[in-house]
C-alpha positions in Angstrom: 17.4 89.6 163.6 15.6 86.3 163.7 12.4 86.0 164.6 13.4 83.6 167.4 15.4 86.1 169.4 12.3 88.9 169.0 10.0 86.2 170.6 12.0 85.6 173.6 12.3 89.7 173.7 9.1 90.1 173.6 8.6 86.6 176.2 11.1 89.0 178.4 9.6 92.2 178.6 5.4 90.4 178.6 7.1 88.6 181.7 8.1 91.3 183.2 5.0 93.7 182.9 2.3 91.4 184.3 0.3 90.5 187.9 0.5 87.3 189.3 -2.8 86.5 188.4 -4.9 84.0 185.8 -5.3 87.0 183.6 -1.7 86.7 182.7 -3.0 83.6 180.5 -5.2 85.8 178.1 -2.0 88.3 177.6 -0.1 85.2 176.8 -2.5 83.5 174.5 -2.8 87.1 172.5 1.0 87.9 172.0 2.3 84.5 172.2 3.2 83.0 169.4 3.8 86.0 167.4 3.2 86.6 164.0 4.8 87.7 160.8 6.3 90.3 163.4 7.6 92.7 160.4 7.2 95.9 162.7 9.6 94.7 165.1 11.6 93.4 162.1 11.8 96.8 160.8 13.1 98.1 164.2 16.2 96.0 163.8 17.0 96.4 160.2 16.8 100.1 160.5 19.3 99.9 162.9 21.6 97.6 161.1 21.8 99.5 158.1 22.2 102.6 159.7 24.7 101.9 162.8 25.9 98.0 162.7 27.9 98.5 165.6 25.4 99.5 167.3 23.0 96.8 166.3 25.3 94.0 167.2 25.6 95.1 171.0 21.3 96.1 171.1 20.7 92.4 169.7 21.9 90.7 172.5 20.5 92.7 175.1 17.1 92.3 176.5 16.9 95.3 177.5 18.7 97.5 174.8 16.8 100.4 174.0 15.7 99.0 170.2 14.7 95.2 172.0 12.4 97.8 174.5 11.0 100.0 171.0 10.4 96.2 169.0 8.4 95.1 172.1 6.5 98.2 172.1 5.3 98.3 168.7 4.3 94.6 168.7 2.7 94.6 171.9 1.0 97.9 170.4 0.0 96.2 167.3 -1.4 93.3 169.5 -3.1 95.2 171.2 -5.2 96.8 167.8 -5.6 93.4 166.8 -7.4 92.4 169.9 -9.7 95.5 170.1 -10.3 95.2 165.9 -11.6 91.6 166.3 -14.4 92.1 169.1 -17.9 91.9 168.1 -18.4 96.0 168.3 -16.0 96.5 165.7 -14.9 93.6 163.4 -16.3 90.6 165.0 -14.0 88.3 163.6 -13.5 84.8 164.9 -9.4 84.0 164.3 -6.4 85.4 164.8 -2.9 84.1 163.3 -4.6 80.4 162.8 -6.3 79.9 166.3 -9.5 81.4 168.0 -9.6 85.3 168.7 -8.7 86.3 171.9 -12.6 87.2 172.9 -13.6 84.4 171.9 -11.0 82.0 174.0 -11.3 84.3 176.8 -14.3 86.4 176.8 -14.9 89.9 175.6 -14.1 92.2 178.4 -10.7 89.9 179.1 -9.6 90.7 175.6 -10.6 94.5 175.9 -8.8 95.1 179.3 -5.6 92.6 178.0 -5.6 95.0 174.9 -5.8 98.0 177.3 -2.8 96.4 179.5 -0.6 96.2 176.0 -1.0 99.6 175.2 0.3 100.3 178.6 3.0 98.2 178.4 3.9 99.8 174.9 4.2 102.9 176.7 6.0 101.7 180.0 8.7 100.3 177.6 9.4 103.4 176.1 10.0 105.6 179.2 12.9 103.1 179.7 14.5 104.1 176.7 17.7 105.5 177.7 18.7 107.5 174.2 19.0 111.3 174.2 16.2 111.4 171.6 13.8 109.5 173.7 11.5 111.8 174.7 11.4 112.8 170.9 10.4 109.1 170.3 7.9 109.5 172.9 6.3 112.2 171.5 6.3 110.8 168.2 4.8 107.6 169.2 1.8 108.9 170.9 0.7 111.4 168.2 1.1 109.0 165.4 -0.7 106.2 167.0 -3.2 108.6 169.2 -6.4 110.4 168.5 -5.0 111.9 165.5 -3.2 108.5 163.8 -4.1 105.6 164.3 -7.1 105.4 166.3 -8.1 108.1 163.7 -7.9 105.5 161.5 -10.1 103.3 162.9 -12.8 105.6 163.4 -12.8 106.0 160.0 -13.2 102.1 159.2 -15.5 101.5 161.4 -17.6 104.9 160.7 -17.0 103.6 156.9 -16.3 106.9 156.1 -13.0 105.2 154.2 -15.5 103.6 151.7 -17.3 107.3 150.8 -13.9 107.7 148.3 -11.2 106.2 147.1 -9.4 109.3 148.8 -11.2 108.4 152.2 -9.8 104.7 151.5 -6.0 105.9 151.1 -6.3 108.2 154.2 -7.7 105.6 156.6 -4.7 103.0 155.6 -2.0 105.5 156.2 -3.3 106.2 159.5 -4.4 102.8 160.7 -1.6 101.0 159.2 1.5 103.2 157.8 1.3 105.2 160.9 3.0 102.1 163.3 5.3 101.0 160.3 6.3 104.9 160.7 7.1 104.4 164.3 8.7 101.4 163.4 11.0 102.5 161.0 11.6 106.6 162.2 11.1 105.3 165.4 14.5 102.8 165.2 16.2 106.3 163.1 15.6 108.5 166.1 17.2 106.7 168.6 20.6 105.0 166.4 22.5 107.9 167.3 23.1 108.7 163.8 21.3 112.3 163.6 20.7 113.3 160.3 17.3 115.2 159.4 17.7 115.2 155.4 17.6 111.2 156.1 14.7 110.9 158.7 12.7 113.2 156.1 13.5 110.9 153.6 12.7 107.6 156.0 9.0 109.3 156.3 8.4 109.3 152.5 10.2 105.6 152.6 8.1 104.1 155.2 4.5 105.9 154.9 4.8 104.2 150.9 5.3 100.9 152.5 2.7 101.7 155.0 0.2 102.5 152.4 1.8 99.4 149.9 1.5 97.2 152.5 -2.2 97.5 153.1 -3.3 98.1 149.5 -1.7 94.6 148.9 -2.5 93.2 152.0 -6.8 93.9 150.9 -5.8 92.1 147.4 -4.6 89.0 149.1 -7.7 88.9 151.1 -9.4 88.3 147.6 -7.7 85.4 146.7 -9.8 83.9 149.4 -12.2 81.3 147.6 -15.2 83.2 150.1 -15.2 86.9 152.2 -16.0 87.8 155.6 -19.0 90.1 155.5 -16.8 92.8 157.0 -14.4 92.2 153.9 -17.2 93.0 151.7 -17.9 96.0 153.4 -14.8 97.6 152.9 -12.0 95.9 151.1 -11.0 98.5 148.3 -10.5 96.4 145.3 -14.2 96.0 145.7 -15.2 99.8 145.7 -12.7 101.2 143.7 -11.1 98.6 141.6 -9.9 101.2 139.2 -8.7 103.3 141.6 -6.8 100.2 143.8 -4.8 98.9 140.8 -3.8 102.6 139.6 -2.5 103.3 143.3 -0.9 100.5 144.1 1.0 100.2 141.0 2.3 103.3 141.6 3.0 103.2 145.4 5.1 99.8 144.1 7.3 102.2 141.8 7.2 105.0 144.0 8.8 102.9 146.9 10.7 101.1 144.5 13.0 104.3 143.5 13.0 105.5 147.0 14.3 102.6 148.5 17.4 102.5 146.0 18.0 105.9 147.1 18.0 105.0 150.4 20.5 102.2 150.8 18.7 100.1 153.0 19.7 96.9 152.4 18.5 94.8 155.3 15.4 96.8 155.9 14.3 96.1 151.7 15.1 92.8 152.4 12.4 92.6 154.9 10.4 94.2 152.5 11.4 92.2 149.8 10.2 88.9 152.3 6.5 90.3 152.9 6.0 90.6 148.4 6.9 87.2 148.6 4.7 86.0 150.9 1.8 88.1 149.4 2.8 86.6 145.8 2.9 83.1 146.9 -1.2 84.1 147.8 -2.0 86.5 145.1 -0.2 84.7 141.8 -2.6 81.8 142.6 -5.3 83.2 143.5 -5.2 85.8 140.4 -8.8 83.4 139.5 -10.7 84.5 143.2 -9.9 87.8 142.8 -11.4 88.4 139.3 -14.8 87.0 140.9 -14.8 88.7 143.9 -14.3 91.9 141.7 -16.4 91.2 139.2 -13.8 91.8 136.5 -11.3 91.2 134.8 -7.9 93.0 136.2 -4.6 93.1 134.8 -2.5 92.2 138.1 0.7 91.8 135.7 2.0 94.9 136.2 1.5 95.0 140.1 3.0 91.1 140.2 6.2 92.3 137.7 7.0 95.2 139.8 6.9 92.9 143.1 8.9 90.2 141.6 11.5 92.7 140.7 11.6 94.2 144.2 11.9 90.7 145.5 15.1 90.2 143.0 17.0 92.9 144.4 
């Protein structure tokens, strides 16, 4: 699925949700243009490995049940984003190259704008027409409720995730591989293709990548010639160098042999898409990192293992 097509999905079902009113400029500014949009990737590449038939009449519908499921994830991503970057939590100051929402529009626009898109997230799935819906539904609000995601944040922003490495790991799967989860079981659930022994092994698949994602994503923050305060606080590879490299070294391998037992073709490739984008960040910024961390590590092994998921 192109990235094109998931904008004007997501320019359909934003369109559609929203008061004639002024505020629908600051709902606009915050989704639109999107940005690497790799959750709602991973809705549609789940769905065209496991039922292409299926994903070639869902693609061109705006309203097929895995166009309303991409728009929910992003729009609930978006709305994270725009509570993560106000000056009680984050504070940061841009978004996806431009100004932060709050500071565009103001703080309490971008709070109630974020409160609207998790709305929305939910008013798109209760128009999901699948048998399994309702299983969707239930699995969407307890992995990105009080006891998932927004678990996860409490635990960044309580820094309890800095006490241990342990704490660390914990708070990334629920911030982050929790909606990768939905993303990816989510798009499982509802491509009439019921088989439990794979959906068991889709949890395993995406709550690696989850993790994988993040670990890596906090290393190419490093290569960053200076750091937010906030990344100081908390990055990982700052606290637990050791530890980070160990991890995600193996999380890499880990994912690496379950994903070539699952046969996912178009979904790794999305996968495969993200290490290269973090390796054309990380390989050259190898120099940052080393004096951000205050020693000297041996990336190789994490850089090898990417490059060869990248080759596949």
């Amino acid at each position: 699925m192109q990235s094109e097509k998931i904008e004007k999905m997501l320019t359909h079902h934003l369109m559609g949700n929203l008061p004639n009113h002024p505020v629908h400029d600051v709902y606009t500014y915050a989704v639109l243009p999107g940005g690497k949009l790799f959750r709602p990737h991973l809705v549609w590449s789940v769905l065209q490995d496991l039922n292409p038939d299926l994903y070639e009449s869902s693609k061109i519908n705006l309203n097929s049940d895995h166009a309303r499921l991409s728009s929910a994830v992003e729009f609930h991503h978006t709305y994270t984003l725009l509570h993560d970057d106000l000056p009680c939590m984050d504070n940061d100051l841009t978004r996806r190259g431009k100004a932060c929402t709050h500071i565009v529009y103001g703080e309490w626009q971008a709070l109630l704008a974020g409160d609207g898109l998790l709305n929305i997230s939910y008013q798109l799935l209760t128009k999901i027409k699948d048998q399994r819906a309702l299983e969707l539904l239930k699995f969407f609000g307890w992995a990105l409720g009080p006891k998932g995601l927004i678990h996860g944040q409490v635990m960044d922003l309580s820094q309890e995730m800095t006490k241990s490495f342990s704490n660390t790991l914990r708070t990334h799967e629920l911030k982050t591989a929790r909606l990768i989860q939905v993303s990816i079981l989510g798009s499982a659930l509802i491509a009439n293709v019921q088989n439990r022994k794979a959906e068991k092994n889709l949890w395993k698949y995406s709550r690696l990548l989850g993790i994988n994602f993040q670990l890596i994503d906090d290393l190419s923050e490093l290569a960053e010639a200076t750091l937010s305060a906030h990344e100081l606080d908390v990055n990982p590879w700052l606290k637990f160098p050791a530890e980070a490299l160990k991890q995600t070294l193996k999380g890499l391998k880990d994912f690496e042999a379950v994903s070539g037992r699952q046969k996912m073709p178009n979904t790794n490739k999305i996968v495969s898409d993200y290490y290269k984008k973090m390796l054309s960040v990380i390989e050259p910024g190898v120099d940052n990192i080393n004096k951000h961390v205050n020693e000297k590590l041996d990336l190789v092994p994490v850089i090898l293992v990417m490059k060869s998921f990248s080759n596949l």
